[in-house]
C-alpha positions as CSV (number, residue, x, y, z in Angstrom):
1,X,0.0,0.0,0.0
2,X,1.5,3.5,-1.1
3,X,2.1,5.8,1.9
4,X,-0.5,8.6,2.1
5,X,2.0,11.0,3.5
6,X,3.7,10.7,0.6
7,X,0.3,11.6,-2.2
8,X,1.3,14.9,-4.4
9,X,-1.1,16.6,-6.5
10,X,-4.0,18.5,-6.0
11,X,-5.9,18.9,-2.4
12,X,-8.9,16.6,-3.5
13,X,-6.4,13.7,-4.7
14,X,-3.8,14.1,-1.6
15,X,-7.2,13.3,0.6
16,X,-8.1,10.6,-1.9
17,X,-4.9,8.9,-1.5
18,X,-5.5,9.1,2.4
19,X,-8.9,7.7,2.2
20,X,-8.2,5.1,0.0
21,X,-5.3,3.9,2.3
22,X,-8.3,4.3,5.3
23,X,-10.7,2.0,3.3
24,X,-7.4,-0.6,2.8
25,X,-6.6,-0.8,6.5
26,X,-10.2,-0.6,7.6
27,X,-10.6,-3.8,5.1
28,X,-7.3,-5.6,6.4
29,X,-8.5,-5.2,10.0
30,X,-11.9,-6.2,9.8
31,X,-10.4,-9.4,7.8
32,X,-7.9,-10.1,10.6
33,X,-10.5,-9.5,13.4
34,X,-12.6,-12.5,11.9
35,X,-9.7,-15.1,12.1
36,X,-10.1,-17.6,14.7
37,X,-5.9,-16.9,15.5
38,X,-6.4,-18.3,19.1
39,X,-7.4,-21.7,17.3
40,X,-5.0,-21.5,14.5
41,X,-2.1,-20.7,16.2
42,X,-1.2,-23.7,18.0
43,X,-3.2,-26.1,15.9
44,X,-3.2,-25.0,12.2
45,X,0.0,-22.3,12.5
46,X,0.6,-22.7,8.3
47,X,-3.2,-22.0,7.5
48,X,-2.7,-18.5,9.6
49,X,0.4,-17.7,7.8
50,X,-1.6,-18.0,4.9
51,X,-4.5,-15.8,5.7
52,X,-2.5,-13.1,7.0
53,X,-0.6,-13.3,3.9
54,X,-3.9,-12.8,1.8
55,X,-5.3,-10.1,4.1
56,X,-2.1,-8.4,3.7
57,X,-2.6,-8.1,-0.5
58,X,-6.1,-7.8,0.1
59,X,-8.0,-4.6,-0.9
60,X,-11.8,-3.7,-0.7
C-alpha cells in the first residue's frame, strides 16, 4: 500500500490517497479480526500464515 503521506497533486487527490489507504486498513482489519488466530495458532500455524498473507494483499 503507497504511503499517504507521501500523495502529491492536488488537495482533493492528496485526501483521496488518504482515504483510499483508510478503506485498505479498515478492510485488512476487519479481515484479521474474523480469524479464529487463538485456534489456528497452536493447531493449524501454516493456515494463519496464509490468511495473513492474503489479508495483507487484500484490498476492498
Amino acid at each position: 500500500m503507497d504511503d499517504p503521506a507521501k500523495a502529491t497533486g492536488s488537495e482533493a487527490e492528496i485526501e483521496a490517497a488518504f482515504e483510499r489507504a483508510y478503506r485498505i486498513l479498515r478492510h485488512r482489519i476487519e479481515a484479521l479480526l474474523q480469524l479464529p488466530v487463538a485456534e489456528w495458532v497452536n493447531e493449524d500455524p501454516q493456515r494463519l500464515r496464509a490468511e495473513l498473507e492474503r489479508i495483507g494483499h487484500s484490498e476492498p
